[in-house]
C-alpha positions in Angstrom: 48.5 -6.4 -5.3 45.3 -7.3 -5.6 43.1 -10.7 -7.0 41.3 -9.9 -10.2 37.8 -10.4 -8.2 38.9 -8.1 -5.3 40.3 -5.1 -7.5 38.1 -1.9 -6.2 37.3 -1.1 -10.0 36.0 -4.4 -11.1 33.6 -4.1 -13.9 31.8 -7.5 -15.0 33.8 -8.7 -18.6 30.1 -10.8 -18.8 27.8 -8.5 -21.1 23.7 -9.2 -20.1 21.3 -7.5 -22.0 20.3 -4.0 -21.0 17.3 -3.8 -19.3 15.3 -0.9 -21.1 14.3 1.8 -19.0 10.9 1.8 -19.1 10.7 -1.8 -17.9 12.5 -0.5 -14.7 10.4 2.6 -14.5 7.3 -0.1 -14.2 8.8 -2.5 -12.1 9.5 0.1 -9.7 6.4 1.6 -10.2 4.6 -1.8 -8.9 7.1 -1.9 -5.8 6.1 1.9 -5.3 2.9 1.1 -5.5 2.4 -1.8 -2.9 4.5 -0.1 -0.8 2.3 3.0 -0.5 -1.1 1.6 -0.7 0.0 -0.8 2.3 1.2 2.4 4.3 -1.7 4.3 3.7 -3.7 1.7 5.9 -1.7 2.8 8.7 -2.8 6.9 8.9 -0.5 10.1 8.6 1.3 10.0 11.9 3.2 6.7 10.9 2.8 6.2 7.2 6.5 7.0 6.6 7.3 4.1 9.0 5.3 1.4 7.0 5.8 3.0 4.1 10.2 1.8 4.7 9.0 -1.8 6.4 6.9 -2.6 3.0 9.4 -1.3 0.7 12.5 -3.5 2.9 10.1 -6.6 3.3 9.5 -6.4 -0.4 12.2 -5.1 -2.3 15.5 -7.0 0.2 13.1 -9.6 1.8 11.8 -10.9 -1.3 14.7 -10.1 -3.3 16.9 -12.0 -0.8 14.0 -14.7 -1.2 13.4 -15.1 -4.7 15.9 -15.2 -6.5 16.3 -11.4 -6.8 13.7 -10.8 -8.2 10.5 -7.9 -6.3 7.3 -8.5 -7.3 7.5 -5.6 -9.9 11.0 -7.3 -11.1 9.6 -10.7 -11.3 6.2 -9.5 -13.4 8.1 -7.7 -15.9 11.6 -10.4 -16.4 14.6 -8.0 -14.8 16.7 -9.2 -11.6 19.3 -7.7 -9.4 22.7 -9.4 -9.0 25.6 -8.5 -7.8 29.3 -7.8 -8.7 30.1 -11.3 -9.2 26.5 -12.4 -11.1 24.6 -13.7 -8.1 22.2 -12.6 -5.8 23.6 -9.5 -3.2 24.0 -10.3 -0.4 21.7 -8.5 3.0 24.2 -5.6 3.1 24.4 -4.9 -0.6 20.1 -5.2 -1.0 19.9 -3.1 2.4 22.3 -0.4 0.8 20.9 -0.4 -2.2 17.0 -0.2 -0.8 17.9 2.5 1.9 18.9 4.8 -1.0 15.7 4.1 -2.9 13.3 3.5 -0.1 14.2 6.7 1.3 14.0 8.8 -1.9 10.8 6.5 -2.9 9.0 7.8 1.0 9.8 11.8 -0.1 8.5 11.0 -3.5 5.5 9.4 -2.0 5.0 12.2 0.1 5.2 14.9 -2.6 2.6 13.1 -4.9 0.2 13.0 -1.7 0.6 17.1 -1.3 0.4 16.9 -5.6 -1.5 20.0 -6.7 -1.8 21.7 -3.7 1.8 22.7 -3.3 3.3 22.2 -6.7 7.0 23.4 -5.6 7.1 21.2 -2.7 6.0 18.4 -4.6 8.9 18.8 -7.3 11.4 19.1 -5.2 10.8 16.2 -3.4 9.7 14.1 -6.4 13.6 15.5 -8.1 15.8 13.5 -6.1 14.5 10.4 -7.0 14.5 11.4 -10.5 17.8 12.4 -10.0 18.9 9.2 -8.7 17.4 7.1 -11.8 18.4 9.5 -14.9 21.9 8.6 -13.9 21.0 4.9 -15.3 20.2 7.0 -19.1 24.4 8.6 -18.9 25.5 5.5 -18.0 25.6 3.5 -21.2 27.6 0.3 -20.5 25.7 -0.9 -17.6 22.9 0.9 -17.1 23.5 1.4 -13.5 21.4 4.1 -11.7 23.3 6.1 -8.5 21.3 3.6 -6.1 23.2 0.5 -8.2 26.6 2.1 -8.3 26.7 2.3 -4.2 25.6 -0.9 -3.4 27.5 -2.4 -6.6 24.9 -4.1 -8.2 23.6 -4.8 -11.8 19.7 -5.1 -13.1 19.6 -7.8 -16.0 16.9 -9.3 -17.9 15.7 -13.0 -17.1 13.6 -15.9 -18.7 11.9 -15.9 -15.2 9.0 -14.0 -14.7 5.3 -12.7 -16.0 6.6 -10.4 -18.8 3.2 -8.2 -17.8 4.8 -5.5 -20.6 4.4 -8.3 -23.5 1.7 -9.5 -22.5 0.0 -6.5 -22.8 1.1 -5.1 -25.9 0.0 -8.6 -27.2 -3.9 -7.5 -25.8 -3.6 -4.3 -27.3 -2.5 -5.5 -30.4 -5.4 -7.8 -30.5 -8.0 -5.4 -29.4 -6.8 -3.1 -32.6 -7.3 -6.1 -34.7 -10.8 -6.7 -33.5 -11.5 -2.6 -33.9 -10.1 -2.7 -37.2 -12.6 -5.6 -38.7 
């Protein structure tokens, strides 16, 4: 009934190595960032706005562009592909970055009202949390709820800075020199 590639429940036979979790956590973190600090330049009334034209232009423009890899992806070696191991396609990226751009905008606006409302800011920091401890239960793939819409898969790569090595190769050396 239907073609092995086609089935609904297709799951990749191809095992990639599991990204670990924190390596996502600071990728994301460095799209987050970006994101925000180029919507802050635009005041209050419209930050929200800018904040979802950065985060499209750099997590599905760039992505779309570069091999799908953000700028956070591409400094510490993870990618995005698809289904069938290759770059999503505009739909699956836009999918996948409206989920997470729009949790990422209430998150950004919960750490700007931080200690001043504490309640506020948890529950609007939650369902991004939410959204990515889904990738911890999921064992086989590692796919967060964002991931499992749009179908997609974060691997590790040979391309990119590896920022995380890097620095634990500084700190490492700065204990040596403290140590002599």
């Amino acid at each position: 009934m239907y073609d092995e590639d086609d089935s609904p429940d297709y799951r990749p036979v191809r095992r990639f190595p599991k990204v670990p979790l924190d390596r996502r956590f600071w990728a994301f973190f460095i799209d987050f960032l970006c994101a925000w600090i180029l919507s802050a330049l635009a005041g209050a009334a419209l930050q929200w706005l800018f904040f979802l034209v950065a985060w499209f232009t750099l997590r599905v423009g760039l992505v779309e562009r570069n091999q799908g890899q953000s700028l956070g992806s591409w400094a510490f070696d993870i990618k995005v592909i698809d289904i069938r191991y290759r770059i999503p396609e505009l739909v699956s990226l836009s999918k996948r970055e409206g989920i997470l751009g729009g949790l990422g905008m209430l998150a950004m606006y919960g750490l700007q009202i931080n200690f001043a409302n504490p309640i506020s800011m948890l529950i609007l920091v939650s369902p991004l949390l939410a959204c990515c401890l889904v990738a911890i239960a999921d064992e086989e793939f590692n796919q967060a709820f964002h991931d499992r819409i749009a179908e997609t898969y974060v691997i590790q790569t040979q391309r990119g800075f590896s920022l995380d090595l890097r620095i634990k190769e500084i700190v490492a050396e700065l204990r040596d020199n403290m140590q002599r």
